[in-house]
FINU-695753 format. One line per 8 residues: their letters; for each residue z, y, x of C-alpha. Coordinates in steps of 0.2 Angstrom, whole numbers, plus 5000, padded with zeros to 4 digits. Layout:
REM FINU-695753
A = Z:Y:X ~ ...
REM end
This chain:
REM FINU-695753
XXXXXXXX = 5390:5500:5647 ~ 5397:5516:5654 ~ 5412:5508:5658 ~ 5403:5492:5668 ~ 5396:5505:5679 ~ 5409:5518:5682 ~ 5418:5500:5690 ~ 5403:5495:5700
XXXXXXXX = 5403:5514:5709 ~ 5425:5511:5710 ~ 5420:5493:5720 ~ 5408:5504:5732 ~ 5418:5518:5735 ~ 5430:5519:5750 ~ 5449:5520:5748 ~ 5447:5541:5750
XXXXXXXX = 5434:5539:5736 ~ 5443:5528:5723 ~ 5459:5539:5723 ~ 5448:5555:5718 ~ 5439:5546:5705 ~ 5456:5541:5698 ~ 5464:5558:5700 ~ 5448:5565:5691
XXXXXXXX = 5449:5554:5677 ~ 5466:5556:5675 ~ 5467:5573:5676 ~ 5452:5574:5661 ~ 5461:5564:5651 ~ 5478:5577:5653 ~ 5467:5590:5648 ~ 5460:5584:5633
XXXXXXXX = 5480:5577:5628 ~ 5484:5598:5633 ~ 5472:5604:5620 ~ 5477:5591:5605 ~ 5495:5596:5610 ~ 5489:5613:5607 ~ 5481:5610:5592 ~ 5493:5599:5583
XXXXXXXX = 5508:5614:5585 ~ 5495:5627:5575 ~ 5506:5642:5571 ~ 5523:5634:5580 ~ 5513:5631:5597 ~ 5525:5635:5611 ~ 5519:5640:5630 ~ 5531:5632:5639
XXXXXXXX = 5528:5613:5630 ~ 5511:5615:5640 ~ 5521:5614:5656 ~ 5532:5600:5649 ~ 5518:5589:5645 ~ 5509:5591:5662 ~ 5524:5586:5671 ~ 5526:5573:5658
XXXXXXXX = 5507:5566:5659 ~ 5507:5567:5679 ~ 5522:5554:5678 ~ 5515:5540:5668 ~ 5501:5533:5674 ~ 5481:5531:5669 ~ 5479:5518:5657 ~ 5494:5525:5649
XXXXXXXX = 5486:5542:5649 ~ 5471:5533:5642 ~ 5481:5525:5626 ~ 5490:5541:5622 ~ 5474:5550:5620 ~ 5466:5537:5608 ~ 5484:5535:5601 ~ 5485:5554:5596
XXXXXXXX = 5464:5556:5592 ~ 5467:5542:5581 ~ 5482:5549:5574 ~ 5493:5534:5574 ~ 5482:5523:5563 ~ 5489:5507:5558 ~ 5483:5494:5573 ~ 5488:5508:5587
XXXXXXXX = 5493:5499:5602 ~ 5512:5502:5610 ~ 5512:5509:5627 ~ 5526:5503:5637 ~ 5532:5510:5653 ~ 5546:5508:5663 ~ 5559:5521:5658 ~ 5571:5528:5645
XXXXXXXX = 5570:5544:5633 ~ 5551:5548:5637 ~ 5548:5541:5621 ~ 5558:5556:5614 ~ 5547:5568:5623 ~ 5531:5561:5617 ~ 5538:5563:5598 ~ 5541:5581:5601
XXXXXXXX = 5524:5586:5612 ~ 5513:5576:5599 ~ 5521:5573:5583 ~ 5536:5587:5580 ~ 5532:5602:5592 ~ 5544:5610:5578 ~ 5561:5601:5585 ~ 5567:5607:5601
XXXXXXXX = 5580:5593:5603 ~ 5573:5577:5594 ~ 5584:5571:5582 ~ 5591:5550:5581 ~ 5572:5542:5578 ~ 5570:5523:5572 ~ 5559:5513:5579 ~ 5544:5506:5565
XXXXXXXX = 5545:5484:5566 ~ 5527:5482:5571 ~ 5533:5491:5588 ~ 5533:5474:5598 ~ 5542:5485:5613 ~ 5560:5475:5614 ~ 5564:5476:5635 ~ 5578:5487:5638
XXXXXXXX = 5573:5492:5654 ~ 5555:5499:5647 ~ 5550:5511:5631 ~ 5536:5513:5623 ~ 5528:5529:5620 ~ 5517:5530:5606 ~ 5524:5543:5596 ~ 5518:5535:5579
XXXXXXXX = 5528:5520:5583 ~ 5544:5533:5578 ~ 5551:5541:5562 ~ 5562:5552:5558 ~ 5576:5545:5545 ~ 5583:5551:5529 ~ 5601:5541:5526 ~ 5606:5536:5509
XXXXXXXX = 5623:5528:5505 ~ 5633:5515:5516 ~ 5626:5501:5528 ~ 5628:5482:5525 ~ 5617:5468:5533 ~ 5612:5450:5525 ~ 5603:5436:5534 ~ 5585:5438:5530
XXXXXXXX = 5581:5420:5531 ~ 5594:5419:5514 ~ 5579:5429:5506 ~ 5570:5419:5492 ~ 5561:5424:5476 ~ 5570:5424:5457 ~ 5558:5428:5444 ~ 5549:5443:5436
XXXXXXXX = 5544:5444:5418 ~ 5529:5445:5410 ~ 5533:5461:5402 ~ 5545:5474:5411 ~ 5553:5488:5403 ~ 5551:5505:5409 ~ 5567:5512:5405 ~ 5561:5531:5410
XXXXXXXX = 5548:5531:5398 ~ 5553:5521:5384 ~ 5538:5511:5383 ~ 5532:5493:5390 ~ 5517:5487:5398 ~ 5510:5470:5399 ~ 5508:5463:5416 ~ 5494:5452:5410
XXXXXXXX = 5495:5434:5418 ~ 5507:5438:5435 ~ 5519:5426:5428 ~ 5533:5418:5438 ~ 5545:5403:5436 ~ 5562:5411:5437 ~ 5572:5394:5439 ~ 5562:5387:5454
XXXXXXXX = 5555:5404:5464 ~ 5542:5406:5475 ~ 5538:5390:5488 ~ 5527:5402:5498 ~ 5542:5415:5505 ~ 5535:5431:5492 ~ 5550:5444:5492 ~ 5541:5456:5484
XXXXXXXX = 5525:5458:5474 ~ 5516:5475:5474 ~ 5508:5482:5458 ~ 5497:5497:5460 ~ 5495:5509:5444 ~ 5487:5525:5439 ~ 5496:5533:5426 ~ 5501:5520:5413
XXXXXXXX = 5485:5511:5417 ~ 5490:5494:5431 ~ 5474:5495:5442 ~ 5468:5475:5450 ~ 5480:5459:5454 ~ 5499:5460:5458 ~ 5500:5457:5478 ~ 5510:5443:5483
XXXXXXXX = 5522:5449:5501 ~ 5528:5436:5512 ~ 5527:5445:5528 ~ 5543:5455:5534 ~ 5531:5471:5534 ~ 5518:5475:5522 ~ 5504:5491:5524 ~ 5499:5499:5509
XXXXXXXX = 5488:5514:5512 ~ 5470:5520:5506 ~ 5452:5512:5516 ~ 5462:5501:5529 ~ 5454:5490:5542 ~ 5471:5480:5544 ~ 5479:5467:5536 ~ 5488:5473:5520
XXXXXXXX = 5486:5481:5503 ~ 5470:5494:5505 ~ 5470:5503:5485 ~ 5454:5505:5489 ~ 5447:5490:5487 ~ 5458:5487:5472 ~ 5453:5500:5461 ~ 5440:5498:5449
XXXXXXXX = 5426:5510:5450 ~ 5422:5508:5428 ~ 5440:5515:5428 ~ 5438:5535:5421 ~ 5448:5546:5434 ~ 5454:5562:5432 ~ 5451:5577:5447 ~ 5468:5574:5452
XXXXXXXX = 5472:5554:5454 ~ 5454:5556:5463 ~ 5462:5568:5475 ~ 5479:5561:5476 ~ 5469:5544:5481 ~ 5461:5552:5494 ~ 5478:5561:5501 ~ 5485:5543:5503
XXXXXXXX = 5478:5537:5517 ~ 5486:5528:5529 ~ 5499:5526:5514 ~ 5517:5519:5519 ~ 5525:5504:5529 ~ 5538:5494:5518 ~ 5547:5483:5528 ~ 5561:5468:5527
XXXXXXXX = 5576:5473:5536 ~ 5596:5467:5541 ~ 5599:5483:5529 ~ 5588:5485:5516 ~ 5571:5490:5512 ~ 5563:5502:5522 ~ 5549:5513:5519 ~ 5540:5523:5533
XXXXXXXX = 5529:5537:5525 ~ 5512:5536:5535 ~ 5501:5547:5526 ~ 5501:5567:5525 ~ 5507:5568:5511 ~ 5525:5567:5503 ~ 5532:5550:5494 ~ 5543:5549:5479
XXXXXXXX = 5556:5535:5477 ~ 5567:5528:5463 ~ 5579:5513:5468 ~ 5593:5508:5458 ~ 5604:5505:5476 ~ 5602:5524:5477 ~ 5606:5530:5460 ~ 5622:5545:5461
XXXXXXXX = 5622:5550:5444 ~ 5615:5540:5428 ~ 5612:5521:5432 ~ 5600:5520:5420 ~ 5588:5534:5426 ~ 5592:5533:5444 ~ 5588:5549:5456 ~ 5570:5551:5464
XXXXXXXX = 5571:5556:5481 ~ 5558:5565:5490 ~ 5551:5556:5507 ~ 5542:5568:5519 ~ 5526:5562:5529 ~ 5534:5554:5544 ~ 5550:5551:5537 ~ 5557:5533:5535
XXXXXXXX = 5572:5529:5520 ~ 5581:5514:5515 ~ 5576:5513:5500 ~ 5586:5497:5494 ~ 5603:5495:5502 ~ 5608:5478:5503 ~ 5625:5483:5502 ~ 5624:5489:5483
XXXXXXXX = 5610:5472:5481 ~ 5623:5461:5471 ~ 5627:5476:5459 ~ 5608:5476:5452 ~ 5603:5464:5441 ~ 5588:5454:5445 ~ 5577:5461:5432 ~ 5582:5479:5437
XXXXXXXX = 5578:5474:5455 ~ 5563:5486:5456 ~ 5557:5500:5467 ~ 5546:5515:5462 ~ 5536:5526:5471 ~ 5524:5540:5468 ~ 5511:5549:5479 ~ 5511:5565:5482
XXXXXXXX = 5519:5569:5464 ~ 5538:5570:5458 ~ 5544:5566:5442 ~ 5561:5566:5430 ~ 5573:5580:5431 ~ 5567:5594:5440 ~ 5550:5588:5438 ~ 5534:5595:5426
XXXXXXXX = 5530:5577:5425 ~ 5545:5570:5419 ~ 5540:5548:5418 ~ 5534:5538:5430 ~ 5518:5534:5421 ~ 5512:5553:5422 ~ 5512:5552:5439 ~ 5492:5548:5445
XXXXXXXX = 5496:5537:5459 ~ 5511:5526:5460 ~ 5517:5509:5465 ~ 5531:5495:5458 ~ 5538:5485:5474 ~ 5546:5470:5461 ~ 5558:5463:5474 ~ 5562:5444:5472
XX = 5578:5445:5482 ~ 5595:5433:5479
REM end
């Protein structure tokens, strides 16, 4: 309503008139941008960014002022819009002013797919639609549309903890695949305790996080409140939330760590050592890894296809926890991949 009658005043004000009310807005907006700038670099705030992001502010215009500030206040939440401008490499300063105050020179940032920004004369500048990149082995591409699904078992053997778990009735045929496009199916678990259905992936992007209003996997509608939790999965839960991006790619598998905490990853494309307990890798929030090279694809036998992931705990060598099944919050991307 506020809004209807701010543009009813704009319609009766003079030319004189309507460029002070924009210049006033405007400059509202850069100062609340100013002070979450500030707050977001706590102990690493650094003077002179403030004069950086007035002159950067000053340069873009209002409505792209506007979607920067609900952008940042809504700390990049899955459904934030892009905001595209005419220019190159602003992007770049947005990520350091509101996202990594830490980096004086930004490093090489990727791009997440649901940015729908692809004009090479404009950018957009929503500093959540970047991550920074963790590289892991060499770089091959495959024609996605060769994707098709192979089977899964009804029983899979966790080779890092010796033991099996039933996987109930997800059954699949393994001569005739999947009619419906599924590339991967998403099984959510809790220790050694699978928490609600597998979820069937068709999309080239999937988001898995914790309370999501978006289209995805949301655990929390998954998990089952006669399930007895223990103080730290119940935490860990909570911590998850806006959980991860995994996306199709030319490349390989991506993960983009959305949440504030720190993922865990085992792949067999990026084992260095023993094959049959390959490395875990350590993710940072807002980092983005390969996490199944394409390249190393026809080396991994279809029932070893299988990524794991853990929230916010490690495990294996190294680790206290030394099985994927003591972690209290983890997930099994089963990829059906030829």
């Amino acid at each position: 309503l506020q809004f209807f009658r701010d543009l009813y005043r704009f319609t009766k004000c003079s030319n004189e008139q309507r460029g002070f009310m924009f210049r006033t807005r405007k400059s509202t907006l850069i100062k609340k941008l100013l002070s979450l700038q500030e707050s977001s670099a706590k102990n690493t705030y650094d003077p002179t960014s403030q004069g950086l992001a007035k002159v950067f502010l000053k340069d873009i215009g209002e409505v792209e002022v506007l979607q920067l500030l609900l952008t940042v206040l809504k700390e990049g939440a899955l459904g934030t819009t892009c905001i595209v401008v005419n220019s190159q490499d602003k992007h770049l300063t947005a990520c350091k002013l509101w996202r990594w105050p830490l980096y004086r020179t930004m490093p090489t940032l990727k791009r997440v797919p649901i940015c729908n920004d692809r004009c090479e004369e404009s950018e957009c500048l929503n500093p959540f639609h970047y991550f920074l990149t963790m590289s892991h082995g060499p770089s091959k591409t495959i024609r996605l549309a060769d994707t098709s699904p192979v089977s899964l078992p009804i029983t899979r053997d966790l080779s890092d903890s010796g033991i099996c778990i039933d996987m109930c009735s997800d059954t699949f045929n393994t001569e005739e695949g999947d009619s419906n496009g599924v590339w991967c199916n998403v099984a959510y678990w809790e220790h050694n305790q699978r928490i609600g259905a597998l979820h069937c992936v068709n999309d080239p992007i999937v988001a898995i996080a914790n309370n999501i209003s978006h289209s995805g996997l949301d655990l929390a509608k998954i998990a089952n409140d006669d399930v007895s939790r223990d103080e730290v999965t119940a935490r860990v839960r909570k911590h998850i939330g806006s959980g991860i991006l995994v996306s199709l790619e030319e490349d390989g598998i991506w993960l983009y760590n959305r949440s504030e905490i720190s993922i865990f990853v085992q792949s067999p494309t990026m084992s260095t050592g023993d094959k049959t307990r390959p490395q875990v890798h350590k993710v940072l929030p807002g980092y983005a890894l390969n996490s199944y090279h394409f390249a190393h694809h026809s080396t991994v036998s279809r029932t070893a296809r299988t990524i794991r992931l853990s929230f916010e705990k490690g495990w294996g060598p190294g680790y206290r926890r030394q099985y994927i099944t003591d972690a209290p919050c983890w997930l099994e991307l089963l990829l059906s991949i030829r």
